[in-house]
DOSETOR-77108 format. One record per residue (C-alpha): residue in one letter; z, x negated, y. Coordinates in steps of 0.5 Angstrom, whole numbers, plus 500, padded with zeros to 3 digits. Each point is the difference from the previous one (the first is absolute). Layout:
N
AZXY/...
% end
This chain:
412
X500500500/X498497507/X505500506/X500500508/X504498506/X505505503/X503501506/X504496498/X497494497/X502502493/X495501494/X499508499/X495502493/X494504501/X496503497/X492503502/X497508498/X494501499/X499508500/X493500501/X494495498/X504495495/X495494503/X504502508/X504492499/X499499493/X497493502/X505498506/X504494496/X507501505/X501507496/X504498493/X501507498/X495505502/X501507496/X494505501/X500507499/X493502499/X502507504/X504503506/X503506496/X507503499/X499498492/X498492502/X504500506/X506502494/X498495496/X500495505/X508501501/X501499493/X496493500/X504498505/X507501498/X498497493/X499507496/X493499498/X496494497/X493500504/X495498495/X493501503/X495495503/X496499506/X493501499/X495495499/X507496499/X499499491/X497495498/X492501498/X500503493/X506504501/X497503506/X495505498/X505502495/X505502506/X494503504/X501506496/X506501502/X501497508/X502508505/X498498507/X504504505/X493505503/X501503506/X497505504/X494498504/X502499507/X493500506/X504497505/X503496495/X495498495/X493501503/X498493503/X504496493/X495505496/X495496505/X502494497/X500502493/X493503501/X497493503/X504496494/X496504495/X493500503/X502493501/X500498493/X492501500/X498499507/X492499498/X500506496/X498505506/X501507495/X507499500/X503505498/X505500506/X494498505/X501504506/X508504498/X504499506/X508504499/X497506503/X495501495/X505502495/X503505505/X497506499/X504505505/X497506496/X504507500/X497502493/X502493496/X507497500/X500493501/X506495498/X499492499/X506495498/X500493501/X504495497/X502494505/X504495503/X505503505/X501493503/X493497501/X497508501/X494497495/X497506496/X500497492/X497507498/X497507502/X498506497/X498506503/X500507497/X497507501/X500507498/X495504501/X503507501/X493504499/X500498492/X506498499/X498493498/X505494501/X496493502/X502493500/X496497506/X501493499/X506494497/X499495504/X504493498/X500493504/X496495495/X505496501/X506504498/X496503493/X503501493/X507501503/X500508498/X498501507/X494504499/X504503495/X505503504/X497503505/X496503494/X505504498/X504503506/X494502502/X499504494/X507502500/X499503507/X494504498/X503503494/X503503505/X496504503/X499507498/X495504496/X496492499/X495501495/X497493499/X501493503/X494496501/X499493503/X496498506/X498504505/X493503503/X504500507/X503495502/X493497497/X503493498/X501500493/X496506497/X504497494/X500493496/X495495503/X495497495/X498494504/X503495497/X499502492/X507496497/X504504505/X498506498/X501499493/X507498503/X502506504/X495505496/X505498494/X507500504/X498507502/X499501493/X507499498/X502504506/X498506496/X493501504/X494503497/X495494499/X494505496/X499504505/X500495506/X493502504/X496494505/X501502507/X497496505/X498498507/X493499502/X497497507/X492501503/X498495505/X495499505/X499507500/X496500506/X495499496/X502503493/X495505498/X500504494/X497499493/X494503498/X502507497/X506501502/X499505506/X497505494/X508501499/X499504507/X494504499/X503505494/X501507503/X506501496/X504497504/X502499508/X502495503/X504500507/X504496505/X507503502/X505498504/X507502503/X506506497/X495506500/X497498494/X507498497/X501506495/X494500496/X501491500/X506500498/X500505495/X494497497/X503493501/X508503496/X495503495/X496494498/X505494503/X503494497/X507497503/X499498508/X494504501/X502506503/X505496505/X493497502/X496506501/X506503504/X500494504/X493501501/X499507502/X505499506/X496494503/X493502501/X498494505/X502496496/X498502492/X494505497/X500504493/X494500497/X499506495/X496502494/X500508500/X496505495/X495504505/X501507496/X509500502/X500495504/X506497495/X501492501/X498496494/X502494503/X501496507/X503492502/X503498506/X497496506/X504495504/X500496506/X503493501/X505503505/X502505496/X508501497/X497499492/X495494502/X508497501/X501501494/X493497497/X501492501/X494499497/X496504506/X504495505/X498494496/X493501500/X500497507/X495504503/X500507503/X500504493/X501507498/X503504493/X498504496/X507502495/X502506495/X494503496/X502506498/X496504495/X500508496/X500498493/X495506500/X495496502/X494499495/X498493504/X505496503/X497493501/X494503504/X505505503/X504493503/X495496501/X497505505/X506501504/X501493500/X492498503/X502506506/X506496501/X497494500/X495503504/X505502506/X504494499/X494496502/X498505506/X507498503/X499493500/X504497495/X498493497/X503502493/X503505495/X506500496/X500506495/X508500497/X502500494/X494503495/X498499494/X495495501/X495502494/X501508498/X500502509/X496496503/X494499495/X495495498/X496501505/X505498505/X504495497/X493497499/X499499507/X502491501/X504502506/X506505497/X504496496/X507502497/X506496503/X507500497/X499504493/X506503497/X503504495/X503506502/X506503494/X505505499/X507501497/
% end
């Protein structure tokens, strides 16, 4: 046990608590007893009295102190205190979390994270109830781990949007825990129907990144442990046109307009928002709805394209147009990312009665292409789509659209 000088020039021993991050003086060698708590509650805090008055042995370990073989046997056990995010705490560390994961591939300019600021897991949305948890070091204020959960009022869906950990602070069980308390603060929400990982909105990850082939296995099989369901994940990417100025569409393809089944139009603002939503509630996957919504109630700054039987008038499909200074455009990183003026084009949604639905899709997206380049944007970033079964052949054909951050939406 150390000691320090009284008052009175005596020695008096001491001894340090920890009741947050265990690293906050772990490495200051004047400290001979340092005791750490991992957590700032009755129970921890009840403990704490007992190991002071000698009543209780402590017997844990800091982590990252074991020896290497003996660490990764310990990891599964390690509990980080997680705490509530706190923005006016939290946001600029997260920063720095953000910028130390992208700068581990600094050449690589489809970083997952490119373009993400703090503000882009920040959804502020009343139809979707957000938490996010941080795991910290109280006294440096260094994020060592984010994660960002979301629930989806409209379906009822409970999502992890991201688990974010320092590079350096891995395999120390930190990803771990934030994994479980979000989990835990979702299983409270009631009437939930499904969790799904990823999410279309904020557009970060739409699920597990396949960039980097050896670290989807990894992340692809912890998950998999975790109880999720790995046979029924589906690809979901984005996909960017460049010089779009000068884009025309391939041969054949403005066939897709011509069929007199169907008419087209362009819509804006909340008188068309009962016949949209109900289209949109009917036909819509998690996130979908909350976009359309936001969509409807900014006409100068989004357009719906619809898809409708002439007969009724019924709605077979539809998709959102966004500008780059639209409320979604922050949460599409990949929209800021390309650098130039860009438009977006997200949430196809089409009725399952639909005979054709790839030459359906394809003919929204040309006439949304269409009024994109009428407004003068360089680029378009169509968000979260199936690259393959909605968009078709005949556009992914084109050299200048190509998918970028290809991922793999799960449920559990």
């Amino acid at each position: 046990m150390s000691s320090m000088s009284s008052g009175d020039g005596t020695e008096k021993p001491f001894i340090v608590v920890s009741v947050g991050s265990p690293y906050d003086f772990a490495f200051d060698q004047s400290i001979g007893t340092y005791v750490c708590t991992y957590d700032f509650t009755v129970t921890a805090l009840q403990a704490l009295v007992r190991v002071l008055f000698g009543e209780l042995q402590p017997i844990g370990a800091l982590p990252g102190s074991a020896k290497t073989e003996q660490k990764l046997q310990q990891s599964k056990q390690q509990h980080w205190l997680v705490e509530n995010w706190n923005e006016a705490r939290d946001s600029h560390p997260l920063e720095l979390l953000l910028e130390s994961v992208r700068g581990q591939h600094p050449s690589d300019p489809e970083s997952i994270l490119a373009g993400v600021s703090s503000n882009t897991f920040l959804l502020r949305c009343a139809d979707v109830e957000e938490a996010h948890f941080v795991v910290r070091n109280g006294s440096t204020k260094e994020l060592h781990g984010f994660c960002s959960t979301y629930y989806f009022i409209s379906t009822a869906v409970g999502a992890i949007g991201s688990i974010i950990v320092d590079p350096n602070k891995r395999k120390l069980s930190i990803g771990r825990s934030l994994y479980y308390r979000a989990m835990r603060m979702l299983a409270q929400k009631n009437g939930i129907k499904k969790y799904q990982l990823g999410t279309r909105i904020p557009n970060i990850f739409l699920c597990i990144p396949t960039i980097d082939p050896a670290e989807h296995r990894r992340l692809r099989q912890w998950f998999a442990d975790m109880g999720w369901k790995i046979a029924t994940s589906q690809m979901r990417s984005n996909m960017i046109l460049r010089n779009l100025p000068t884009w025309n569409p391939p041969d054949g393809l403005s066939h897709t307009l011509s069929n007199p089944e169907i008419k087209f139009d362009l819509v804006y603002g909340m008188g068309y928002a009962e016949a949209v939503l109900d289209h949109v509630r009917t036909h819509s996957t998690t996130g979908v709805y909350e976009i359309y919504k936001m969509a409807l109630a900014d006409k100068a700054s989004y357009g719906i394209i619809r898809a409708k039987r002439p007969e009724d008038g019924s709605i077979l499909a539809s998709l959102v147009l966004y500008k780059s200074d639209s409320k979604l455009a922050g949460f599409v990183p990949a929209l800021a990312d390309t650098k130039v003026l860009a438009g977006g084009i997200s949430s196809p949604v089409i009725s399952p009665s639909t005979s054709d639905p790839a030459s359906l899709m394809q003919g929204l997206l040309l006439l949304g292409i269409r009024q994109i380049k009428k407004q003068g944007a360089n680029a378009i970033v169509l968000d979260c789509v199936c690259a393959l079964s909605v968009v078709g052949d005949e556009l992914t054909d084109c050299d200048r659209l190509r998918v970028i951050k290809p991922q793999y939406t799960w449920s559990h």
